[in-house]
C-alpha positions as CSV (number, residue, x, y, z in Angstrom):
1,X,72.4,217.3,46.4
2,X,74.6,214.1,47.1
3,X,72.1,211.0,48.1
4,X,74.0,208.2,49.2
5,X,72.4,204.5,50.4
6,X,74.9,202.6,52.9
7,X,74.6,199.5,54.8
8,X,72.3,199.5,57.9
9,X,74.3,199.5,61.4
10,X,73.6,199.8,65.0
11,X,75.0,203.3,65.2
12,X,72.3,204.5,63.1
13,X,69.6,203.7,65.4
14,X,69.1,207.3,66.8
15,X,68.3,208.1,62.8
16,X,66.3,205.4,62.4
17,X,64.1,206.5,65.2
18,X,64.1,209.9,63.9
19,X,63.7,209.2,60.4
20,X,60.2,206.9,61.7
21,X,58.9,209.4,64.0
22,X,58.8,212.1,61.3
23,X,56.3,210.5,59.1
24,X,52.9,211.8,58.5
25,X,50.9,208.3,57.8
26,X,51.7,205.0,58.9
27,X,52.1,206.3,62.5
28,X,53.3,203.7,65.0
29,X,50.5,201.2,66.1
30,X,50.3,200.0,70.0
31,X,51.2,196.0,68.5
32,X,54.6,198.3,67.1
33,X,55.9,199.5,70.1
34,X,57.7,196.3,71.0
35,X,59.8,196.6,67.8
36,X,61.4,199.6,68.5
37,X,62.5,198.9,71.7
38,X,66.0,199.3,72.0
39,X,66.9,195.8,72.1
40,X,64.9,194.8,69.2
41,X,65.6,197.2,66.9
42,X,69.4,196.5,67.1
43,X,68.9,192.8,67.0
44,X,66.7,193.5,63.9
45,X,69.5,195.8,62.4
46,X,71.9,192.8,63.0
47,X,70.3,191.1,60.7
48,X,72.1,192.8,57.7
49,X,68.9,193.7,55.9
50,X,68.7,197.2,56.5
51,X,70.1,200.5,54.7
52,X,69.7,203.9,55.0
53,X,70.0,206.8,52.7
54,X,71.7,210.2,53.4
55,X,71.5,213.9,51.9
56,X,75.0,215.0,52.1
57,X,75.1,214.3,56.0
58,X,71.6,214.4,57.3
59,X,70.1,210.7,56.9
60,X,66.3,211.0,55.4
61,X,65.1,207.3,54.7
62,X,66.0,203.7,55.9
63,X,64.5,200.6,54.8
64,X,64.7,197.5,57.2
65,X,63.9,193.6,56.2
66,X,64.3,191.1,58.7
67,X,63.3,187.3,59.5
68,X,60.7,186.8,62.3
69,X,60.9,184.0,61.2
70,X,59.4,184.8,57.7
71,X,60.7,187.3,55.7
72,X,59.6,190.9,56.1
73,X,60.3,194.5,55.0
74,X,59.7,195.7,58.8
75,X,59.8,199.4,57.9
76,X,60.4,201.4,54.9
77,X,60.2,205.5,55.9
78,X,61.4,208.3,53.9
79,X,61.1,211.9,56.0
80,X,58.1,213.4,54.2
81,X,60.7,216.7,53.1
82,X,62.4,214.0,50.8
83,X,59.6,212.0,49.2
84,X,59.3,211.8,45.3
85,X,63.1,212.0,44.6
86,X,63.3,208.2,44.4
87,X,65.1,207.4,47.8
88,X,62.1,204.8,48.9
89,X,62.3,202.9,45.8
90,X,66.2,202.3,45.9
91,X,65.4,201.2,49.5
92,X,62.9,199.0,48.9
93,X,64.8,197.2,45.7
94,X,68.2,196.8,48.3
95,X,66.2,195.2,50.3
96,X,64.3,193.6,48.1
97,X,67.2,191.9,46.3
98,X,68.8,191.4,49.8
99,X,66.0,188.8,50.7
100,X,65.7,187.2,47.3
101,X,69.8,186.8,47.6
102,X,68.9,184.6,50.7
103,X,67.3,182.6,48.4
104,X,63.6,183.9,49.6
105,X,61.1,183.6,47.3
106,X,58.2,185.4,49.5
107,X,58.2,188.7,51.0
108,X,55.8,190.5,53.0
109,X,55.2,193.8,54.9
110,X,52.0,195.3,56.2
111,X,50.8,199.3,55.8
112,X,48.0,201.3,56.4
113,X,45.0,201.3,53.9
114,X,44.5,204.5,52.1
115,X,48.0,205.6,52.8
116,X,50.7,206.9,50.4
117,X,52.0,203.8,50.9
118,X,49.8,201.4,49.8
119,X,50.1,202.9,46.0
120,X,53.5,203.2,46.6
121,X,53.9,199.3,46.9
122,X,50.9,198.8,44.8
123,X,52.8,200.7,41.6
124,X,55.8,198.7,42.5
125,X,54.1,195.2,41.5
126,X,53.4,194.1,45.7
127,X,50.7,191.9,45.6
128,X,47.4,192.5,48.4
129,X,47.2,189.6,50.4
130,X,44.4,190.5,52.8
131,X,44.1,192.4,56.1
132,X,46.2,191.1,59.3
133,X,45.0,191.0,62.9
134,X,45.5,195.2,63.7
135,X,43.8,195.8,60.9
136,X,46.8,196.5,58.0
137,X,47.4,195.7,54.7
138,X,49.4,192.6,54.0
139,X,51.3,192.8,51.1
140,X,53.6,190.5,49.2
141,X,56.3,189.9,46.5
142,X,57.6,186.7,45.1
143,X,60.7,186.3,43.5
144,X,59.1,185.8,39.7
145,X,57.7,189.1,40.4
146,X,61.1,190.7,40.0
């Protein structure tokens, strides 16, 4: 099995959109919808902060961090055939040290309580930093953390 991790570009958008809708947990909330328009999701990917991983030639995870203004991991998904092999954890730390390289020293990103995810960041050193507005986890990382 050869796993690769490249940069993020805007002719992977049809796998990221694949790669999010084949998740079990963290489904896409109504306040999502907007950032997966078309528009918005390349703009995002222009940011540089994105990568996605491929088996052989079929891409199974992408991680995304952008700047609304404040730095965020906006998605991290990993098709659920492919979890536990390590792919989500080399996503998060590209994009991890990709934000700390802009000289960030605070990251966030939101998921859904009792999820997969939430001990997934939790076992990773991400900090809980309350509930937001829908109802997620906020979660956070700061550069002495590393």
């Amino acid at each position: 099995m050869s796993i690769t991790f490249h940069k993020l570009t805007e002719q992977h958008l049809k796998d990221v959109y694949d790669i999010r809708f084949s998740v079990h947990e963290n489904l896409v909330h109504g306040h999502q919808i907007q950032y997966l328009q078309r528009e918005q999701a390349l703009d995002d990917i222009r940011q540089g902060g994105g990568w996605i991983c491929k088996k052989d030639n079929d891409c199974v995870g992408y991680a995304l961090g952008i700047f609304i203004p404040e730095p965020l991991v906006g998605g991290l998904f990993v098709k659920p055939e492919y979890h536990h092999k390590g792919i989500g954890s080399h996503l998060l730390s590209l994009v991890t040290t990709w934000f700390f390289e802009q000289d960030t020293s605070e990251i966030s990103l939101t998921t859904d309580a009792g999820s997969k995810a939430e001990r997934f960041y939790r076992q990773r050193g991400w900090q809980p930093a309350g509930v937001d507005e829908f109802g997620q986890l906020i979660f956070k990382k700061y550069r002495e953390n590393i």
